[in-house]
ZAMARGU-4260 file (C-alpha; in steps of 0.2 Angstrom, whole numbers, plus 5000, padded with zeros to 4 digits):
<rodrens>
0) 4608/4943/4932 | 4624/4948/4921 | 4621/4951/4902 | 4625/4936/4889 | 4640/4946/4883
5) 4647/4948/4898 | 4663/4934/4896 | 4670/4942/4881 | 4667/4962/4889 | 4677/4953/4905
10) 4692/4946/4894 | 4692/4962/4883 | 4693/4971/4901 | 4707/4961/4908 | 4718/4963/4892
15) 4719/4981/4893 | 4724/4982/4911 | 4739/4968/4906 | 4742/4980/4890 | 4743/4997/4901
20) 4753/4989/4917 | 4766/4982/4902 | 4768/4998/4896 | 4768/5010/4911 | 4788/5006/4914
25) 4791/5009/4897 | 4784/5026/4898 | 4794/5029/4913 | 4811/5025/4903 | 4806/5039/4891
30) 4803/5052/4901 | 4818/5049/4909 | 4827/5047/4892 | 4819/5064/4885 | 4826/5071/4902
35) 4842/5067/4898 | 4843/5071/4882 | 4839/5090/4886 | 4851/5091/4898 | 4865/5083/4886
40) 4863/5097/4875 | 4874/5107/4883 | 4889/5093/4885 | 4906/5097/4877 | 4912/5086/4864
45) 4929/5076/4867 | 4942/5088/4871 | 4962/5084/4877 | 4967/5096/4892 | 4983/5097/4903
50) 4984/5086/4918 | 4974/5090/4933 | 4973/5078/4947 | 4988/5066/4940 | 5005/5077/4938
55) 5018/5068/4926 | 5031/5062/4940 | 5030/5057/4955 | 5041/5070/4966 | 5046/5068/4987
60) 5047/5084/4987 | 5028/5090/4981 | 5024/5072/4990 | 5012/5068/4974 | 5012/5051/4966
65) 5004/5051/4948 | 5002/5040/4932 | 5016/5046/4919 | 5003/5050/4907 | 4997/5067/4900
70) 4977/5068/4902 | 4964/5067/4889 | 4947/5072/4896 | 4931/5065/4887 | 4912/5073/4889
75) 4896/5063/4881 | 4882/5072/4873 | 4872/5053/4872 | 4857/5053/4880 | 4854/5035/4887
80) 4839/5022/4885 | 4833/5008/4890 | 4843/5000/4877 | 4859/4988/4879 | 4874/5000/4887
85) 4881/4996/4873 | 4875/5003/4861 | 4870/5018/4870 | 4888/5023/4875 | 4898/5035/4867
90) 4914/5026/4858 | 4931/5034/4862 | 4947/5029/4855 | 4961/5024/4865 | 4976/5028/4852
95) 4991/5034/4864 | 5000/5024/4878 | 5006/5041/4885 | 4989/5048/4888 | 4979/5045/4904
100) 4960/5046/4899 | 4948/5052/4909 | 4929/5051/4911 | 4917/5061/4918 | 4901/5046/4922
105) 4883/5057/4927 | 4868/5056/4922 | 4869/5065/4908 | 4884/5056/4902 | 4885/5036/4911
110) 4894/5025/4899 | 4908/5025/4887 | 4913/5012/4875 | 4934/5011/4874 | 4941/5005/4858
115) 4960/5001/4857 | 4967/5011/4838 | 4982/5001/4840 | 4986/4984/4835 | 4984/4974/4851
120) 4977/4958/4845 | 4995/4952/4844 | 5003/4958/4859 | 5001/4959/4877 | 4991/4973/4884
125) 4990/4979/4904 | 4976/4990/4908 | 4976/5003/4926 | 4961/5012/4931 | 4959/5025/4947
130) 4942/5032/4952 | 4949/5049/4955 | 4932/5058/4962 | 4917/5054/4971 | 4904/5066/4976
135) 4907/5073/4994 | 4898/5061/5005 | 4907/5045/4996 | 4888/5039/4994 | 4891/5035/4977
140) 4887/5018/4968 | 4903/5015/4961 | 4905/5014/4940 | 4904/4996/4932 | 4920/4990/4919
145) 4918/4977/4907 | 4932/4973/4897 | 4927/4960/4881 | 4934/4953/4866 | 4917/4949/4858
150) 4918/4956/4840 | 4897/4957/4842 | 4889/4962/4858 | 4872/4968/4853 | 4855/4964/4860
155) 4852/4948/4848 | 4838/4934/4847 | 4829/4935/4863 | 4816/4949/4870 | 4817/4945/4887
160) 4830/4951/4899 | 4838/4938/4913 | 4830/4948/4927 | 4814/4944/4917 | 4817/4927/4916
165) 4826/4927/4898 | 4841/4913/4900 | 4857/4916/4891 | 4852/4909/4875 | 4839/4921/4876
170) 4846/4938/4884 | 4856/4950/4878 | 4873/4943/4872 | 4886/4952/4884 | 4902/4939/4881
175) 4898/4928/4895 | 4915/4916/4890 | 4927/4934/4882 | 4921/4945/4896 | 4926/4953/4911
180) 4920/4963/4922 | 4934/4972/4934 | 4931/4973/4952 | 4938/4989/4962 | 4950/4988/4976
185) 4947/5004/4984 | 4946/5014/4967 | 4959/5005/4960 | 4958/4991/4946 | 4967/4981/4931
190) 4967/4969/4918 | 4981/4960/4906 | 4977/4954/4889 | 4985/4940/4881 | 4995/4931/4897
195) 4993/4911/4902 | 4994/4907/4917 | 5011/4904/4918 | 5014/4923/4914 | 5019/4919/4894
200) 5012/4928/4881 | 4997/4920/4873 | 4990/4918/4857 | 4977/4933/4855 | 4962/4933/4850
205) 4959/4942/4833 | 4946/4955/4841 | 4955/4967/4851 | 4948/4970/4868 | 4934/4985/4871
210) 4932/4993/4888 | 4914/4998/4893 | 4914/5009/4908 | 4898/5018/4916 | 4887/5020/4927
215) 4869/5010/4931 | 4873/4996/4922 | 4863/4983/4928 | 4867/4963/4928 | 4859/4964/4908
220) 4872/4979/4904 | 4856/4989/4903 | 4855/5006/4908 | 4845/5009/4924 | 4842/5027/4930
225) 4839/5021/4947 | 4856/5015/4948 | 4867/5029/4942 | 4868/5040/4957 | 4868/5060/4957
230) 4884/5067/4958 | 4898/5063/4947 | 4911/5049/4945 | 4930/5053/4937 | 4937/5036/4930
235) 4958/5037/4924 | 4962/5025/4913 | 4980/5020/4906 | 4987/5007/4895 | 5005/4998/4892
240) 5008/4988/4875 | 5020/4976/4874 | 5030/4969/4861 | 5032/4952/4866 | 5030/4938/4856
245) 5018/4925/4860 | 5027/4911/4871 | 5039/4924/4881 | 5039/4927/4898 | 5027/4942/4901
250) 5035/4957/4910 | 5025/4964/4923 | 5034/4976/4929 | 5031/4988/4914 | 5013/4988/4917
255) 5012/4993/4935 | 5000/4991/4948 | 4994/4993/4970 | 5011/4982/4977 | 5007/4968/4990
260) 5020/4978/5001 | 5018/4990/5015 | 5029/5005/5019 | 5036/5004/5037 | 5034/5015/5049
265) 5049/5017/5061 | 5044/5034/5075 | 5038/5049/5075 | 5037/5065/5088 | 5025/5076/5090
270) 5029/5087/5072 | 5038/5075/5063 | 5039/5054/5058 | 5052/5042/5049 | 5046/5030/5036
275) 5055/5017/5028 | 5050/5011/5008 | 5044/4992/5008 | 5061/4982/5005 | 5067/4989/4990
280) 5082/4971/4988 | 5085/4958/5002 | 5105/4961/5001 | 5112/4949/5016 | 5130/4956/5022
285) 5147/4942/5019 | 5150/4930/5031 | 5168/4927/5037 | 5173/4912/5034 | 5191/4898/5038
290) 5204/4903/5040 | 5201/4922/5042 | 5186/4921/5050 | 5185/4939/5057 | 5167/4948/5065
295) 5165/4964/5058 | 5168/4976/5072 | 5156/4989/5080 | 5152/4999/5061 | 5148/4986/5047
300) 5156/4988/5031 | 5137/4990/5021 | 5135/4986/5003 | 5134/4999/4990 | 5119/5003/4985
305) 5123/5011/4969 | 5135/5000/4964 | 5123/4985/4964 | 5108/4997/4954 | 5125/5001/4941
310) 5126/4984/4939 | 5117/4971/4927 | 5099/4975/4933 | 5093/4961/4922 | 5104/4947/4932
315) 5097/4955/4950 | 5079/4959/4942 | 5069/4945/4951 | 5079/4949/4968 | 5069/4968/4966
320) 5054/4967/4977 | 5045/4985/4975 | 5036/4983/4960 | 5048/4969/4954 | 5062/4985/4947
325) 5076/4993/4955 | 5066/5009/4956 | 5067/5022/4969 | 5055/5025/4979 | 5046/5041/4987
330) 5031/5043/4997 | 5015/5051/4999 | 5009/5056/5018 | 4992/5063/5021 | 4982/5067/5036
335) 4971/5052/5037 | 4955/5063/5041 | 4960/5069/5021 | 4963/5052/5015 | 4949/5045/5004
340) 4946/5029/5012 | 4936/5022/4999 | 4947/5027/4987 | 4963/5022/4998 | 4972/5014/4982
345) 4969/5026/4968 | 4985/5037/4965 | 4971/5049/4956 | 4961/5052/4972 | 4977/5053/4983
350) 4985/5068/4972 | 4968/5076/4971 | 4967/5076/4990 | 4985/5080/4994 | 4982/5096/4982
355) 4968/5101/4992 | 4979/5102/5009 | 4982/5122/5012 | 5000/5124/5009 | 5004/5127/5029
360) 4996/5111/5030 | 5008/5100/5015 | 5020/5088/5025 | 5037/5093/5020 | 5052/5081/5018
365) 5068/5086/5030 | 5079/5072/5025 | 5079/5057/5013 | 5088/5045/5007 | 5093/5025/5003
370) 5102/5014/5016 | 5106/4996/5020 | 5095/4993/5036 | 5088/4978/5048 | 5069/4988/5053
375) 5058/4977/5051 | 5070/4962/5056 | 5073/4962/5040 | 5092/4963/5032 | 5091/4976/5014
380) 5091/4991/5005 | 5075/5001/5009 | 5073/5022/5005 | 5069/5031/5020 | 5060/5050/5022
385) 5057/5060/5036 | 5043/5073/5035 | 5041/5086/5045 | 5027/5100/5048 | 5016/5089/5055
390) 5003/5091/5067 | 5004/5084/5087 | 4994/5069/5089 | 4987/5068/5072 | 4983/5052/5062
395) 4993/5050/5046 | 4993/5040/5031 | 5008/5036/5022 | 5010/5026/5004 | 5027/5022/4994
400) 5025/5029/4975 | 5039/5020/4962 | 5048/5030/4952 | 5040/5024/4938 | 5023/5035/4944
405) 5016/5019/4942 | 5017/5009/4954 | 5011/5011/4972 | 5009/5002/4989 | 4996/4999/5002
410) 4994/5010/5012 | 5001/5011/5030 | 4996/5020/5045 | 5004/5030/5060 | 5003/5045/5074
415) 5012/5059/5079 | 5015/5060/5097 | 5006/5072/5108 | 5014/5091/5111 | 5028/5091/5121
420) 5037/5077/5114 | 5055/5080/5117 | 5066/5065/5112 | 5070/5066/5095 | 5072/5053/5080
425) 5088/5043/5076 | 5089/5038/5059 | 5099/5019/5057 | 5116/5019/5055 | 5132/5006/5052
430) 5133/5003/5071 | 5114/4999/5073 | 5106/4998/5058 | 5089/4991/5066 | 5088/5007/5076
435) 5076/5021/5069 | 5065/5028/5081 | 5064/5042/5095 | 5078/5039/5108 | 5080/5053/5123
440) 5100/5056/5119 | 5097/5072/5115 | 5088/5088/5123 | 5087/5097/5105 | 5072/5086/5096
445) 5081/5086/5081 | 5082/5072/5068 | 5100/5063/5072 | 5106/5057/5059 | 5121/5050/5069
450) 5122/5042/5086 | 5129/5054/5098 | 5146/5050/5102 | 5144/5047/5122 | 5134/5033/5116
455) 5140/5027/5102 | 5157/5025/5111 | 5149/5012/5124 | 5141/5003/5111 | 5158/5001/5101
460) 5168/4997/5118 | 5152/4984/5124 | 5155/4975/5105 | 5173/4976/5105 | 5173/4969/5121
465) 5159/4953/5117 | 5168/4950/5099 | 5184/4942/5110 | 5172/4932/5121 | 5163/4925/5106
470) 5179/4923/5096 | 5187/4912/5110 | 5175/4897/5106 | 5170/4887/5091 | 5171/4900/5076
475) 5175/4897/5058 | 5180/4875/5055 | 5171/4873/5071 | 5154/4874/5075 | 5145/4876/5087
480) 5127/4873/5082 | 5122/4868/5064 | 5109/4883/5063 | 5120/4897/5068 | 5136/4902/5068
485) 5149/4916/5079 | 5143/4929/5065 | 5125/4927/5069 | 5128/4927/5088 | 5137/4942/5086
490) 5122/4951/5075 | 5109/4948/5088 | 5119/4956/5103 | 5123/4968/5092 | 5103/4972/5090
495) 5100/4971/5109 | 5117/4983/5115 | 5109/4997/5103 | 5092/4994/5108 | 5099/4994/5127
500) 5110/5008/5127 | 5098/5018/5116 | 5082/5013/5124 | 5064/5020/5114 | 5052/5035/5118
505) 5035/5031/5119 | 5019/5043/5118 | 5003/5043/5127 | 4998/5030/5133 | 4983/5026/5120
510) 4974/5009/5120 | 4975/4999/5103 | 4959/4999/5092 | 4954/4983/5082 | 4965/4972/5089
515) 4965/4953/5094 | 4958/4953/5112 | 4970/4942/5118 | 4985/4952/5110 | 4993/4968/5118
520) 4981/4982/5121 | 4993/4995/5124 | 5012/4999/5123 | 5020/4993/5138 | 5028/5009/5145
525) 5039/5014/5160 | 5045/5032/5166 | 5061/5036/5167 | 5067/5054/5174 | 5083/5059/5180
530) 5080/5055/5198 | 5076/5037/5195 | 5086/5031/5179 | 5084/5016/5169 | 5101/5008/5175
535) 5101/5016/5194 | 5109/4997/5199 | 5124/4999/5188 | 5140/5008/5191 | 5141/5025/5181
540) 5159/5021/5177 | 5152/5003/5169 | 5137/5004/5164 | 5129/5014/5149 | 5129/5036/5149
545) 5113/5044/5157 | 5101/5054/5147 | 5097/5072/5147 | 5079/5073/5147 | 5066/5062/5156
550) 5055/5052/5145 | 5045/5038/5145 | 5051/5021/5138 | 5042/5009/5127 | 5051/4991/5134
555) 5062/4982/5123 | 5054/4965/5117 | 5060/4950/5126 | 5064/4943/5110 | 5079/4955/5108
560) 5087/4947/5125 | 5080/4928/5120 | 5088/4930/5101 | 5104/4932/5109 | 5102/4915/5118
565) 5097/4905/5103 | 5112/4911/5092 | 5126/4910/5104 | 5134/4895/5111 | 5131/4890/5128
570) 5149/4894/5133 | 5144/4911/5136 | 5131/4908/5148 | 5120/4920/5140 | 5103/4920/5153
575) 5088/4930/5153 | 5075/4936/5164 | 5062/4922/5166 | 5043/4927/5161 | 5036/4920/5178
580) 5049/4927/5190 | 5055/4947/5186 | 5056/4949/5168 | 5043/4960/5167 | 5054/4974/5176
585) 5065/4974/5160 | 5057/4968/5144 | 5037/4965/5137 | 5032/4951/5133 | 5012/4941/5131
590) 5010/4926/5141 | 5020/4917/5152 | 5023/4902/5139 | 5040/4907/5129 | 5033/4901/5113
595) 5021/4915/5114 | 5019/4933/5111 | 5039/4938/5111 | 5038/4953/5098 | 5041/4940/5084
600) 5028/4938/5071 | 5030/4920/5074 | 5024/4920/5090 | 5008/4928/5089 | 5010/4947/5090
605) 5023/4956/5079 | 5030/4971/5090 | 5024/4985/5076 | 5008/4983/5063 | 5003/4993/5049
610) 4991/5004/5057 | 5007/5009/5068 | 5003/5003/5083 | 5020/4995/5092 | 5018/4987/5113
615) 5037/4985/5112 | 5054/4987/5103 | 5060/4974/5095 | 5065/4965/5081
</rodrens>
């Protein structure tokens, strides 16, 4: 029989377990916050210091690409709570557009408040961040970044956090309509202040924006020891003001940014590879036209580069398609085993790793420069950079870096061919400007930087010789078709006579990875040696010069031979090997239906793709 007061003992019982289970958290969070705070003693305050990981230009040379900015390094002595982030962070002032800052996140220091000293409620404002370091195993969570224009965003009115079950009325106030949280793309992120959507400056809002940036903030911007990690976190950030006026058009370009673009990746050998900058200007060359209509002959007369950058940039500025700038571009190469994949589009983390290479180990540029090309089937101005001291069979990763240090691409992939490697790379030029790869004209596997003149003389005698068939039909007045015209016809035999006479090398014979399982698996290859040459049925005295060295041949795309059909009148009786009898003996090609799988993009399966991998050469 229990006593009489045995109801109240029972509820007096079941109230202190509630009490000390409500409490027990909270006593975890200060020891945790005493922890810190002893370990915070021995922060430094706020300090500037020279740049480390980002260099003040971007160079070809040194192959680093960088945020124009000097660097300005901030350390926290705060010890965090279980308070709002908020108010826990250390404030820093952003007061100079020429500085990059960064900041050190740990758990002795996980969040930084950013204020803006200058006056931005008025202008537009462009914000770039880079996660420059992670720890060593990549492990770790990544830093949270939430921009607001609230001009109050302490805890207020409710005592409950959302997680709790507090509801917004309720919870901590964090700007739910004036903020923004920034999401990482690969350790790269931005934000612009003050645009509409039709990219006009806006009326700002009177409260200029605040960046909080740190580590363990949970969805109530509370700080949460479990969340911050162990190692540290590096974030750059840099700012562009502009003084446009509310209702102008808002100019990008100034602000910088990861380009949509990728660099294209012509050949390599087994030490060395040709890239090509995403198209810098899509520049089409003048068509003749009645009465003198007139084909160009075997070197085209190619725009001038400079002359066009000398001109009014401001007429031509939306015709710029790098970062929206007539800017010249260089490039970064790393091994890909060096490349911080999770960080593939932070320029921070790129130059951190490129300095960490040993300097036997630094690819080195061997020749540079601009040109007027068709790689990529593409008609434009693109910068080009071979880079030498590679290693055999290695996988590289390559990325254009504007001039402006602030603007970069994605990233693109490619491999070095295996030791022994002999044909060597020829760079494009006026007679075949779509040709940039390894060719076996040479036995010296030097970079050409001119088609050896055996060679270039057939080519020039084969369009010389096609210019008077094509010109003996409906050309200029007349047409022949009402998409094309003698010029184009002209252009595409042009592409497949260089692609004939100088045929491509291919390497090992390595099966794709991550590819469409009905696409090509491998590059379609055929050897070639000296006994058994490529063009053993033609006459030596008609046909094309031998080659020196034996090789082995990645197969020109049927769509070089099937171009030359569409574009040139029938007249001319221009046939090509049929899919389903023997035109695998000469060209590659998926499927036996000619819609499909030609080496065109449009037909399933471009010959080349970013990770480098090309079945064919074509177009």
């Amino acid at each position: 029989m229990r006593p009489a007061g045995w109801p109240r003992l029972r509820l007096q019982l079941s109230l202190a377990a509630i009490l000390a289970l409500a409490l027990f958290p909270l006593s975890l969070a200060q020891d945790w916050s005493e922890e810190a705070k002893a370990s915070s003693s021995d922060s430094t305050s706020a300090s500037k210091t020279s740049p480390a990981l980002i260099s003040s230009s971007a160079s070809i040379h040194s192959s680093s690409s960088s945020l124009s900015r000097s660097s300005h390094h901030v350390a926290s002595t705060t010890a965090t709570t279980t308070r709002s982030a908020y108010e826990v962070a250390r404030t820093v002032l952003l007061s100079d557009e020429n500085v990059t800052y960064n900041f050190t996140l740990n758990r002795t220091a996980p969040a930084f408040l950013a204020h803006f000293v200058n006056n931005v409620t008025d202008r537009a404002l462009g914000v770039i961040l880079n996660i420059g370091q992670l720890s060593a195993n990549g492990s770790e969570p990544l830093p949270k970044v939430i921009v607001t224009t609230e001009d109050n965003y302490l805890p207020r009115d409710g005592r409950r956090s959302r997680t709790s079950g507090g509801s917004a009325r309720t919870g901590y106030n964090i700007g739910e309509r004036d903020s923004w949280q920034i999401v990482w793309d690969n350790g790269f992120g931005n934000w612009t202040h003050g645009v509409d959507r039709n990219w006009k400056v806006a009326n700002h809002s009177a409260v200029a924006p605040s960046l909080l940036i740190g580590r363990g903030i949970n969805d109530d911007i509370i700080i949460d020891p479990t969340l911050i990690g162990a190692g540290d976190v590096t974030v750059y950030l840099g700012y562009t003001v502009l003084d446009t006026l509310p209702g102008e058009h808002f100019d990008y370009t100034k602000v910088g940014g990861i380009d949509a673009t990728y660099p294209y990746f012509g050949d390599s050998s087994a030490t060395e590879a040709l890239v090509f900058s995403p198209l810098r200007l899509a520049d089409y060359l003048p068509k003749p036209t009645y009465p003198n209509y007139t084909l160009p002959g075997a070197d085209l007369q190619l725009p001038d580069f400079q002359g066009i950058l000398n001109g009014s940039e401001a007429a031509r500025n939306n015709t710029f398609l790098f970062g929206g700038r007539a800017q010249a571009v260089t490039f970064v190469v790393l091994p890909t085993s060096s490349t911080p994949s999770e960080l593939s589009n932070s320029a921070a983390a790129i130059s951190a790793q490129l300095a960490l290479l040993p300097p036997a180990d630094v690819p080195t540029v061997t020749a540079n420069g601009s040109m007027w090309t068709t790689v990529g089937g593409t008609d434009g101005f693109r910068d080009y950079a071979v880079f030498g001291n590679l290693k055999p069979a290695t996988n590289y990763t390559v990325w254009a870096v504007g001039a402006d240090g602030i603007t970069m691409s994605q990233p693109a992939w490619f491999t070095t061919k295996q030791a022994g490697f002999r044909c060597p790379l020829v760079l494009p030029t006026a007679m075949c400007p779509g040709v940039g790869y390894a060719s076996p004209v040479s036995e010296s596997p030097d970079t050409l930087s001119a088609i050896p003149q055996e060679y270039a003389s057939f080519i020039a005698s084969s369009l010389s010789a096609f210019e008077i068939s094509v010109l003996s039909g409906a050309c200029g007045r007349d047409r022949y078709s009402h998409v094309s015209d003698c010029d184009d016809c002209y252009s595409a035999y042009r592409e497949w006579v260089c692609r004939l006479v100088l045929p491509q090398c291919a390497g090992d014979d390595v099966a794709f990875v991550d590819v469409d399982p009905s696409g090509p698996q491998s590059p379609f290859r055929l050897d070639r040696t000296l006994d058994t040459p490529r063009n053993s049925n033609v006459s030596s005295s008609t046909g094309p010069p031998g080659y020196p060295i034996d090789y082995v041949e990645l197969m020109p795309c049927i769509n070089t031979c099937t171009h030359v059909a569409q574009r040139c009148p029938t007249t001319l009786q221009w046939n090509c090997p049929r899919r389903h009898f023997n035109a695998n003996e000469s060209y590659a090609f998926i499927s036996d239906r000619n819609d499909r799988g030609d080496g065109s993009a449009n037909t399933g399966w471009p010959s080349t793709d970013v990770y480098g991998n090309r079945w064919c050469n074509g177009l």
